[in-house]
C-alpha positions as CSV (number, residue, x, y, z in Angstrom):
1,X,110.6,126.3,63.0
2,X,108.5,123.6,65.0
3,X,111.3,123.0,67.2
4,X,111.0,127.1,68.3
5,X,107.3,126.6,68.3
6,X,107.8,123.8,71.2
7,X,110.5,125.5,73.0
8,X,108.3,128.9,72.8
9,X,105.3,126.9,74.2
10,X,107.4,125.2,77.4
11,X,108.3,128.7,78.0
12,X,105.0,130.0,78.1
13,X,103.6,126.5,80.3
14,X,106.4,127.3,83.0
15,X,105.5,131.2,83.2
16,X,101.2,129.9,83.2
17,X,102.7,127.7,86.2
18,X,104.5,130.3,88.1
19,X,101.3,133.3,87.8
20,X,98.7,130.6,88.9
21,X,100.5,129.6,91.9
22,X,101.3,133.1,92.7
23,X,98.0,134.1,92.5
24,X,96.5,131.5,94.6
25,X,99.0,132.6,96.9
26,X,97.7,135.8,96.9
27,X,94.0,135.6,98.1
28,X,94.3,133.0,100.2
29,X,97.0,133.1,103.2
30,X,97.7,129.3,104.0
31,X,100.0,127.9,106.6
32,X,103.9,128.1,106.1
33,X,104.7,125.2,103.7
34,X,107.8,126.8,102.3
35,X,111.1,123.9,102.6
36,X,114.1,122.9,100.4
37,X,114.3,119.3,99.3
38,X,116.3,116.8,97.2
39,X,115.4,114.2,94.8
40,X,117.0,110.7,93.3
41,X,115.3,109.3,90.8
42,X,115.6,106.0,88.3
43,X,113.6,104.4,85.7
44,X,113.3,103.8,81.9
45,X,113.9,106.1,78.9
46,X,112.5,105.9,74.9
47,X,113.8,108.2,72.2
48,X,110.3,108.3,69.5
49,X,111.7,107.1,66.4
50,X,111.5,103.8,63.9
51,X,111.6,100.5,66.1
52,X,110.1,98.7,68.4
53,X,109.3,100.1,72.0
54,X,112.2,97.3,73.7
55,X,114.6,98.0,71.0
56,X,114.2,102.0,71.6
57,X,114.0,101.3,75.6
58,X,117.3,103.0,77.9
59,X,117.5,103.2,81.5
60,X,117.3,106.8,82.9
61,X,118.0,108.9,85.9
62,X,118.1,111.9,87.9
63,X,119.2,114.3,90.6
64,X,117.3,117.6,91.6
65,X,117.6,119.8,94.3
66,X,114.1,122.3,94.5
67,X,112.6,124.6,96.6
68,X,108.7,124.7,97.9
69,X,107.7,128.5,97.8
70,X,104.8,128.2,99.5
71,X,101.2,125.0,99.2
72,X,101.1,125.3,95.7
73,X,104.0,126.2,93.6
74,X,107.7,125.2,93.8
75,X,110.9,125.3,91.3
76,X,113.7,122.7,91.1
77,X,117.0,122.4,89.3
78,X,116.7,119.1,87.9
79,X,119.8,117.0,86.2
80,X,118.9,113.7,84.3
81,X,120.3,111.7,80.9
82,X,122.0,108.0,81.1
83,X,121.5,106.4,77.2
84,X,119.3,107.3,74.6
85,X,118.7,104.9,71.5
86,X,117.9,104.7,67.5
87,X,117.0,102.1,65.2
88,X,117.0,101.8,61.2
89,X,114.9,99.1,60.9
90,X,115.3,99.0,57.1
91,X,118.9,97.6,57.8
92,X,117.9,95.9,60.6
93,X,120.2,97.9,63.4
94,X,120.4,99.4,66.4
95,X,122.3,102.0,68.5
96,X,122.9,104.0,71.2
97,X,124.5,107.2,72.3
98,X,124.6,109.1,76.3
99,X,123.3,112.0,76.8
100,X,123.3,114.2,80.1
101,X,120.4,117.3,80.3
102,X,120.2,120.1,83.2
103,X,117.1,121.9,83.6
104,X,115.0,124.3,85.2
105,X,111.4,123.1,86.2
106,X,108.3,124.4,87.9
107,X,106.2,122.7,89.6
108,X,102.2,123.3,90.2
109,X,100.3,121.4,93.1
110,X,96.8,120.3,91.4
111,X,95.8,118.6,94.1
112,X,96.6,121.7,96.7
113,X,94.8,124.3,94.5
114,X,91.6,122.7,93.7
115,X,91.2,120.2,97.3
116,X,92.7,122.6,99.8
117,X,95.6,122.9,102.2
118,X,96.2,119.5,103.5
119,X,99.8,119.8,105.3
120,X,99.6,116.2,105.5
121,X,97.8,114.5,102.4
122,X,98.8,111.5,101.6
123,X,98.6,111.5,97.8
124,X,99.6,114.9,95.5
125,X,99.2,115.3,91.4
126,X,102.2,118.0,90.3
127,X,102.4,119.0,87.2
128,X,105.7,120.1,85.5
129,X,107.3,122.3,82.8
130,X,110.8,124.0,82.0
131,X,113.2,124.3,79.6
132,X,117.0,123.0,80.3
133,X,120.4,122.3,77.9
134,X,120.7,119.0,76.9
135,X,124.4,117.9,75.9
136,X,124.9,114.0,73.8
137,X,127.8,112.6,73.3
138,X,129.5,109.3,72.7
139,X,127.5,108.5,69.4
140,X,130.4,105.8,68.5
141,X,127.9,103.2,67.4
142,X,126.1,105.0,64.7
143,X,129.6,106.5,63.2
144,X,130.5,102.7,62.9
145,X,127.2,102.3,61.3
146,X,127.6,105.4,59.2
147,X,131.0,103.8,57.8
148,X,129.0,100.4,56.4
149,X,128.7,99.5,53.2
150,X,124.7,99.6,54.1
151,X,124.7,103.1,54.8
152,X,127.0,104.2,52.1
153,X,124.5,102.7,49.5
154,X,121.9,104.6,52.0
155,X,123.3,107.8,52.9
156,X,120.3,109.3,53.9
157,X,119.7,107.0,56.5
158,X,122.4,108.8,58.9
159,X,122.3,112.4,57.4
160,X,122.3,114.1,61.1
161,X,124.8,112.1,62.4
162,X,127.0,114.2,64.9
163,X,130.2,113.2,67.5
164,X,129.2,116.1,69.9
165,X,126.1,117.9,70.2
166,X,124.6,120.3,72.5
167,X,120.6,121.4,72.3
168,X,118.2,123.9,73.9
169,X,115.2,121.8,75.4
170,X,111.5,122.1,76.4
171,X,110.2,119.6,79.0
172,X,106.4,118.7,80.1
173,X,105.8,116.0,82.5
174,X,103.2,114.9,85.5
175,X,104.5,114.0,89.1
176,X,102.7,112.2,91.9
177,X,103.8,112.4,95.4
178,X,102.6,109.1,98.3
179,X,104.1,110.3,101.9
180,X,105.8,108.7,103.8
181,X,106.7,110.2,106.0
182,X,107.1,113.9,107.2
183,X,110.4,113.8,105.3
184,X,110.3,111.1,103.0
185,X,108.1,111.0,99.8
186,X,107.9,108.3,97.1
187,X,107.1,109.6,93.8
188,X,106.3,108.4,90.5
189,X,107.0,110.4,87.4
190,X,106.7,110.6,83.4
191,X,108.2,113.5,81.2
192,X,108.9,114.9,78.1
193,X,111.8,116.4,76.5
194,X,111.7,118.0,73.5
195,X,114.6,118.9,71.0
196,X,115.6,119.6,68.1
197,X,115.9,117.1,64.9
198,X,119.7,115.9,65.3
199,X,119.4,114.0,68.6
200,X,119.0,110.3,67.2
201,X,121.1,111.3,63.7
202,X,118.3,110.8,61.6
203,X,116.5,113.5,59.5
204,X,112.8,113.0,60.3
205,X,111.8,116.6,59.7
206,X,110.5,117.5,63.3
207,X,111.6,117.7,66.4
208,X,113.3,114.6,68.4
209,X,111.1,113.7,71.7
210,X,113.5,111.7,74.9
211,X,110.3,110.4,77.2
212,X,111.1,108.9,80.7
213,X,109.1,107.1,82.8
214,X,110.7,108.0,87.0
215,X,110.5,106.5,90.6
216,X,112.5,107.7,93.1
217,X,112.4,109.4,96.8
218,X,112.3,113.3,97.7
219,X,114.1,114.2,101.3
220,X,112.4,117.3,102.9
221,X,115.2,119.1,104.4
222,X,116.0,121.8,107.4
223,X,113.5,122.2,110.5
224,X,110.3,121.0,110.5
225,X,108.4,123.4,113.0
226,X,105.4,121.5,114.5
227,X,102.4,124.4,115.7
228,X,102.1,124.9,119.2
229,X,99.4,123.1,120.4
230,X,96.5,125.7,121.2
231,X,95.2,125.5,125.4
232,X,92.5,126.9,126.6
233,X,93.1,129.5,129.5
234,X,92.2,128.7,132.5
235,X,89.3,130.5,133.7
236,X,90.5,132.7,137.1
237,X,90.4,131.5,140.1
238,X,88.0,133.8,142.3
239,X,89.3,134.3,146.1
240,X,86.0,132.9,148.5
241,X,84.8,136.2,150.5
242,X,86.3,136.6,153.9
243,X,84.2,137.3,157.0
244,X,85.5,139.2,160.1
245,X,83.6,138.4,163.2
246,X,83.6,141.5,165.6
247,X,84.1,140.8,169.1
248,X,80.7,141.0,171.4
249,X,81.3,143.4,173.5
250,X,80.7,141.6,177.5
251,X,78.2,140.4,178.6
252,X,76.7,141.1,175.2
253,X,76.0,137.5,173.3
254,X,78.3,136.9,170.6
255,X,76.3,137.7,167.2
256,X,75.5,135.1,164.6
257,X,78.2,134.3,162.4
258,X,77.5,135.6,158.5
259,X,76.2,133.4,156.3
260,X,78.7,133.1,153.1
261,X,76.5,133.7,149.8
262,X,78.4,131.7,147.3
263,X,78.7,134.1,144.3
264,X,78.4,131.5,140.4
265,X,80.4,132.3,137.7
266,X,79.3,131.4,134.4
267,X,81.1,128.1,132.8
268,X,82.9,129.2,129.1
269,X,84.8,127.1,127.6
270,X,86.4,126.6,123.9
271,X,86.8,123.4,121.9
272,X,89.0,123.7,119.5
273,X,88.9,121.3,116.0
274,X,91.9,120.3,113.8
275,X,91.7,121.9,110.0
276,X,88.8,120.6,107.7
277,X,87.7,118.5,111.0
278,X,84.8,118.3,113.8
279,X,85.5,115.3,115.7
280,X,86.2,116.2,119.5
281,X,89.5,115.0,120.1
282,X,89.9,113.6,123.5
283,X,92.2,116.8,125.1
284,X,89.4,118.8,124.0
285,X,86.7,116.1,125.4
286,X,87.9,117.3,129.2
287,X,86.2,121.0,128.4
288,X,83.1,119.1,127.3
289,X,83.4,117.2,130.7
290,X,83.9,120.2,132.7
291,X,80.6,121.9,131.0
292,X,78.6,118.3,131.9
293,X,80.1,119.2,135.3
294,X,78.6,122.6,135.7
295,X,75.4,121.9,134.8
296,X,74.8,119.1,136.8
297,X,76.0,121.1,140.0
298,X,74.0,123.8,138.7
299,X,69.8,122.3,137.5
300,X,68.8,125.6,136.5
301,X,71.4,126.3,134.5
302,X,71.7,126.3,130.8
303,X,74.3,126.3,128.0
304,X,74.7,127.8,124.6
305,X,77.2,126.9,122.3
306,X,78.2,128.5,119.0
307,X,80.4,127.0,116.2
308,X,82.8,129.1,114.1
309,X,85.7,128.4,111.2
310,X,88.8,129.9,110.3
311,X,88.5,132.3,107.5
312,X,92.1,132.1,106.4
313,X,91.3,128.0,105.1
314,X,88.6,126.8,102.8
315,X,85.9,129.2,101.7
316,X,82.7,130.5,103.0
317,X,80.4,127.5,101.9
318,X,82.3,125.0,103.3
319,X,83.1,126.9,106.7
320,X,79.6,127.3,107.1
321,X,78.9,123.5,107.2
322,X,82.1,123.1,109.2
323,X,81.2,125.4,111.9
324,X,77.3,123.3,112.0
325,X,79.0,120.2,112.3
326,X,81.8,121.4,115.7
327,X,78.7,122.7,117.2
328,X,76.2,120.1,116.6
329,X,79.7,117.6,117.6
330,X,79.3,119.2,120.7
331,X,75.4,119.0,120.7
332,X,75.0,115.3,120.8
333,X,78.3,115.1,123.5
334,X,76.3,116.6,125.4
335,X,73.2,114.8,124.5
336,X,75.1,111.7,125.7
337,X,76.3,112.8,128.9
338,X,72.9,113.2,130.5
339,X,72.3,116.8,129.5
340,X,68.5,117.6,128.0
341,X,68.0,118.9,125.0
342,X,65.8,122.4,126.1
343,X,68.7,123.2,128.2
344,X,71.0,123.7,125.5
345,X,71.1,126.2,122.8
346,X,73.1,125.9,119.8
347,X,73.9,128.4,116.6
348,X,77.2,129.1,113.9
349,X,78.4,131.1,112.4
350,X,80.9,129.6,109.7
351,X,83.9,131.9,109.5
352,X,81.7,135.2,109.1
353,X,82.8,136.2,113.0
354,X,86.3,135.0,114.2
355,X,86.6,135.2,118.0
356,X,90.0,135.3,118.4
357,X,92.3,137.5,116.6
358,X,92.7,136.8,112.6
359,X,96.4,136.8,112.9
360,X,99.2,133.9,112.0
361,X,99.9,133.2,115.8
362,X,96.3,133.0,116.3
363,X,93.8,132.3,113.0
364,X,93.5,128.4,114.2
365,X,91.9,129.0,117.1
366,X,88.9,130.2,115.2
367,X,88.1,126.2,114.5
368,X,86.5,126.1,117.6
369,X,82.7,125.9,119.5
370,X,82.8,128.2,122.7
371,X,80.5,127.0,125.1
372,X,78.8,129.3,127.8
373,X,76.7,127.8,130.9
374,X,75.3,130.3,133.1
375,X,73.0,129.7,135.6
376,X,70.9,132.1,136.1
């Protein structure tokens, strides 16, 4: 009855797992983080039971193939086992048995759904659940055991003792992720497999527990698509007025020739930021450089500049701060470069007007300050 308790519960954990990702999903669109990958893992394993932790201790691996549905959920098919162990310390032996376990897991991003979309973070907490089919075999050793004159006198030392077994299983684990690269991940992970009370042969009246403590690598594969770096157009180029002289009719003087009033165009420019950033990179340093330009061709001129954040990352408090640190990035760049203060005017809006389109090909232009110099 506790074993269908457990398996009930890891049931319930990987369905919890599968609505909160969803629903995250849901209200906020993120960028496309959807990819197959493959794992290979190795470590140590410990059946619970009577005995010390060395005497109980079994190496352990694993092989799983998963997919990423989209930042914060994603579901592998995960195959593990190697040697499990059991000890009856009242006779002073030990032994040991294989067992090989496929299962189904899913996986929920912590660090994703409470810090944000972070294509590249470094570090990620998963956590895990599923259920699987665990089959054991090979339990030589505790037969041999079982045939003793020390068990014989004890016969309810061994009274689960099987040659073949197969079980239903409920696992519960944690995973953390360190990148590498933008295919290679090295990961460190502990788990929990639950089953029910014949696994180690002994009758303890609850259910048998197989923990394993993981490291191993996780390959991204297929295409990796990079965003298309987002450029500025370039502002038209406006053709300089032609002037036709009239021939003077003879001996008339020839008149004057027309003086060519230069006609100024206001100086706009957009400086786009990187997600959850408002340094100026230098690419976007040159449009800064350009407005410097204007201005000092131009002394009666002046410049605002307003900041503004993508709606489709973060929320409103923190795109409001965003957007006041881009323009006020932009503010003391142009502080530096000679510019004085009451000739600039500054304001954001955090992510409450998006200038450009709020589309997928075109929501990250929104992280930008667009600056206008006019001179008259």
């Amino acid at each position: 009855m506790k074993f269908k308790t457990l398996i009930v519960s890891a049931i319930a954990a990987f369905a919890t797992l599968n609505v909160c990702a969803q629903g995250a999903a849901v209200t906020e669109e993120k960028p496309d983080m959807s990819y197959w990958f493959l794992g290979v893992q190795g470590g140590l394993g410990v059946t619970r039971g009577e005995g010390s932790f060395a005497d109980l201790m079994s190496p352990a691996a694993a092989l799983s193939v998963g997919y990423r549905f989209n930042p914060y959920f994603a579901l592998r098919l995960n195959g593990s086992g190697w040697t499990g162990k059991g000890c009856l310390p009242t006779i002073d032996a030990n032994y040991k048995y294989n067992y090989g376990q496929v299962g189904l897991d899913g996986m929920l991003d912590i660090t994703t759904l409470f810090g944000g979309v972070k294509p590249n973070r470094i570090v990620s907490l998963w956590l895990l659940g599923g259920v699987g089919y665990l089959h054991s075999f090979n339990n030589d050793e505790a037969l041999d055991l079982k045939n003793t004159t020390e068990i014989n006198n004890r016969p309810e030392l061994l009274t689960l003792y099987w040659d073949k077994r197969d079980y239903v299983t409920g696992r519960f684990g944690a995973h953390v992720d360190f990148r590498l690269s933008e295919r290679v991940n090295l990961n460190l992970e502990g788990n929990a497999t639950v089953m029910d009370d014949h696994f180690n042969s002994k009758d303890a009246d609850n259910a048998d527990w197989q923990f394993n403590i993981l490291a191993g690598l996780c390959f991204r594969l297929g295409k990796i698509n990079h965003p298309a770096p987002v450029v500025a157009a370039p502002e038209p180029v406006q053709p300089e007025p032609v002037v036709v002289e009239e021939p003077a009719p003879a001996p008339t003087p020839a008149a004057p020739k027309q003086e060519v009033v230069e006609e100024v165009k206001p100086c706009i420019q957009n400086v786009f930021f990187l997600i959850n950033r408002y340094d100026i990179r230098p690419s976007e340093m040159t449009k800064v450089d350009e407005a410097v330009a204007y201005l000092n061709k131009y002394p009666e001129a002046t410049i605002e500049i307003t900041g503004y954040a993508d709606k489709n990352t973060g929320n409103a408090t923190i795109n409001e701060r965003l957007s006041k640190q881009r323009v006020n990035s932009v503010y003391n760049a142009l502080l530096q470069k000679g510019i004085s203060a009451d000739r600039i005017s500054k304001g954001y809006k955090g992510d409450t007007v998006q200038p450009f389109p709020n589309d997928e090909a075109n929501y990250e232009k929104n992280r930008v300050v667009i600056c206008v110099a006019d001179s008259k």
